[in-house]
N, C-alpha and C positions, 0 to 999 in steps of 0.2 A: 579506274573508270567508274566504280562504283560508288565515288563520290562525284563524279562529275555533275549530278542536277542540281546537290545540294550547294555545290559550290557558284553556280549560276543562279538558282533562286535566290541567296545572302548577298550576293554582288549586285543584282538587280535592285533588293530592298533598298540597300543602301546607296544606289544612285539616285530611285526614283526618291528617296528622302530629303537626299540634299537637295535636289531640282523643285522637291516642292516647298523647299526653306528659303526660296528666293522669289515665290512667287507671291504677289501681296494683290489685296484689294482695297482701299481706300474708299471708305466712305465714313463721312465724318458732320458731324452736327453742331456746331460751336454757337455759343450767345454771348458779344463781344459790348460791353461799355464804353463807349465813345468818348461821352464827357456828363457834366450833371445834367443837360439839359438835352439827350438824344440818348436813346438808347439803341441797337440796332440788332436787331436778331437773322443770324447767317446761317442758311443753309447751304452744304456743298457736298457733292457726289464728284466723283472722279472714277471713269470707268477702269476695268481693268484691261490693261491694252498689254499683258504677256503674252506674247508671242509662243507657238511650240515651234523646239526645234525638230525639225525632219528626222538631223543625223541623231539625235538622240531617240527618238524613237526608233529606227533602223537599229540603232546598237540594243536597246534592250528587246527586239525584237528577234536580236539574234542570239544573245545569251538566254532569253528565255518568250517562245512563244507565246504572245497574249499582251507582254506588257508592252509591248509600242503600243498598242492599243488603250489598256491602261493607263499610258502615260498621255494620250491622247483623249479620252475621257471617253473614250467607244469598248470598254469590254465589255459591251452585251453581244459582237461580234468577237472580239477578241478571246475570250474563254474556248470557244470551242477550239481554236490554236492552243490553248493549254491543255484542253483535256489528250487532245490529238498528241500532244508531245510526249504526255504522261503513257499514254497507249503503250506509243512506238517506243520508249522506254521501259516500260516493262517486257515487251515483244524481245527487244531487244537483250538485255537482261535474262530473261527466259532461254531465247536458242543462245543464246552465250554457254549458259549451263548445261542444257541438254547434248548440247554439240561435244563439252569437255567432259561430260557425263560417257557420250557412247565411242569416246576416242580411247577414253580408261578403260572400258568395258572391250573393242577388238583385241586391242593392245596386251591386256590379259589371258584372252580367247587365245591368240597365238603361241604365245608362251608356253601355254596350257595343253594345245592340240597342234603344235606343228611345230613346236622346240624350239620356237624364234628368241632370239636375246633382244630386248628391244634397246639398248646400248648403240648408241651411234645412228640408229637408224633415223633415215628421213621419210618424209612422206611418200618420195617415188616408191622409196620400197615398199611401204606395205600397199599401193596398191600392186604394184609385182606381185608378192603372193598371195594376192585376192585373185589371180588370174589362173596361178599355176600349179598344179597339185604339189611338185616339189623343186631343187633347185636347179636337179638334175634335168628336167623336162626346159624350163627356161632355158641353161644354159646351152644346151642342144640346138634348140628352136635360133639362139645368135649366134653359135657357131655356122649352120647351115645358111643363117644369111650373112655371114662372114664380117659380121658386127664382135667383132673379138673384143674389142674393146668394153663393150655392154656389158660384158658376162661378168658374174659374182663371185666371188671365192667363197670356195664352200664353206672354210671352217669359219671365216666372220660372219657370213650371211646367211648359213645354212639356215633352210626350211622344209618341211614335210608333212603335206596333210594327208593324214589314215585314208580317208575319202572326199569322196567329190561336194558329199553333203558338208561336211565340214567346212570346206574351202568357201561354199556356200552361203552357212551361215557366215563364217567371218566377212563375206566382201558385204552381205548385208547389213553387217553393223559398221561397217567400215563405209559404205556407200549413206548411210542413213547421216552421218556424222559429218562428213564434205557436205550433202545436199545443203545441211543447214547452216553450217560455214560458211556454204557460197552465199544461202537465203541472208546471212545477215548484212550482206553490202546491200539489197533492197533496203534493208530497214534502214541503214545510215544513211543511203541518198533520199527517204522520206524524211526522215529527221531535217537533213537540209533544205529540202523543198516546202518543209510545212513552215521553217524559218523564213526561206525567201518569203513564201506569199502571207505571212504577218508580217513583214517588213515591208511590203508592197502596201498591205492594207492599212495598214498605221502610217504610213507618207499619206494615203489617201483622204484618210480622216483627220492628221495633222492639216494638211492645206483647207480643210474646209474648214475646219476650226478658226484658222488664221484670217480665210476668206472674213469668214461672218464677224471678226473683231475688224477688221477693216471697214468694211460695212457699217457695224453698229456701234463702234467706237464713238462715245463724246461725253466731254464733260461739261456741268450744268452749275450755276450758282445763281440762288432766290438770296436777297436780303431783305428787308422788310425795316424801315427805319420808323422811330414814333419821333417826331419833335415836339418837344414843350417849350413854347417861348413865352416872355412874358405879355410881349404887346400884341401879340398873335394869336389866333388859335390853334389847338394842337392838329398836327397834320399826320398822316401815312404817309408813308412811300415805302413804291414796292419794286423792286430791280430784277429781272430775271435776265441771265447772263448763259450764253450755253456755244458751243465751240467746237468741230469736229475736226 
């Protein structure tokens, strides 16, 4: 997971590279000799009429926020979907750690203060004995609601805390650990929503893009010819040619 940005930042480079290895502009100036006696000088522009595509900014908009944008020629909008991503990726990153940080830290605690083997154990149980001062007190508590099936065996699962405060601290570092476990599915559904809406806004900025080359699309040709003839006098001509 910890390479997961860098692996989307180097994939992106390298799409927006090729995509921009294919995109040309043509404009070109040539002065062409005719024959000895005309020479004709050519002017020619040819706009650039690349198109962007949609799906391609969608897709690098979802490998990495910003560049549909990018690749649309709008990151002065675009950026802040990058800074955003980088955020929630450290956020991210951050209770990842903390979370495994204070899951070490109960898991110890118990060991330590209520003779737990932490061997086989799943998460129900340790919040079970965040509840219960010891196994004897649960096991009771299901027997009397004839949940026989619930109840632990002692010598796998035994537990026993001295007192109440202890039990205490432990569900507090045990509670502090889930909170942020749960908190990090927020940050992976921001993660996706800050993709959708850079992939929203980079379709948005591609089509207008596309708009105004349809609009301003055209290409133009001046020629300018001199003739020199013998029984003549020398004349101009001027040709302007343009095409949408």
């Amino acid at each position: 997971m910890k390479y997961f940005p860098l692996i989307i930042l180097l994939t992106t480079c390298l799409l927006t590279a090729q995509e921009k290895s294919i995109l040309t502009l043509e404009n070109q100036v040539s002065i062409t000799s005719l024959d000895n006696s005309r020479n004709k000088i050519q002017f020619q522009k040819y706009s650039d009429n690349s198109k962007k595509s949609a799906g391609l900014g969608i897709l690098y908009s979802l490998l990495l926020p910003g560049m549909g944008e990018l690749y649309a020629d709008g990151y002065s909008s675009g950026k802040y979907f990058t800074i955003a991503d980088g955020v929630l990726w450290g956020t991210f990153i951050g209770m990842n750690v903390y979370a495994n940080w204070q899951e070490e830290n109960y898991k110890s605690y118990a060991v330590s203060h209520a003779g737990v083997s932490n061997e086989g154990k799943d998460a129900e149980y340790y919040a079970t004995i965040s509840g219960y001062l010891n196994i004897d007190d649960f096991n009771n508590e299901k027997a009397l609601e004839r949940n026989f099936d619930e109840m632990y065996n002692k010598e796998r699962y035994f537990w026993k805390w001295e007192t109440s405060d202890e039990r205490k601290t432990f569900r507090s570092m045990w509670s502090s650990s889930e909170q942020t476990t749960n908190d990090i599915r927020f940050v992976v559904g921001a993660l996706l929503l800050n993709r959708v809406a850079s992939a929203i806004n980079a379709v948005r900025l591609i089509a207008a893009h596309n708009k105004r080359l349809e609009e301003d699309e055209l290409s133009w040709n001046i020629s300018v010819g001199l003739a020199n003839n013998k029984n003549l006098p020398t004349s101009l001509s001027f040709n302007f040619y343009t095409s949408f």
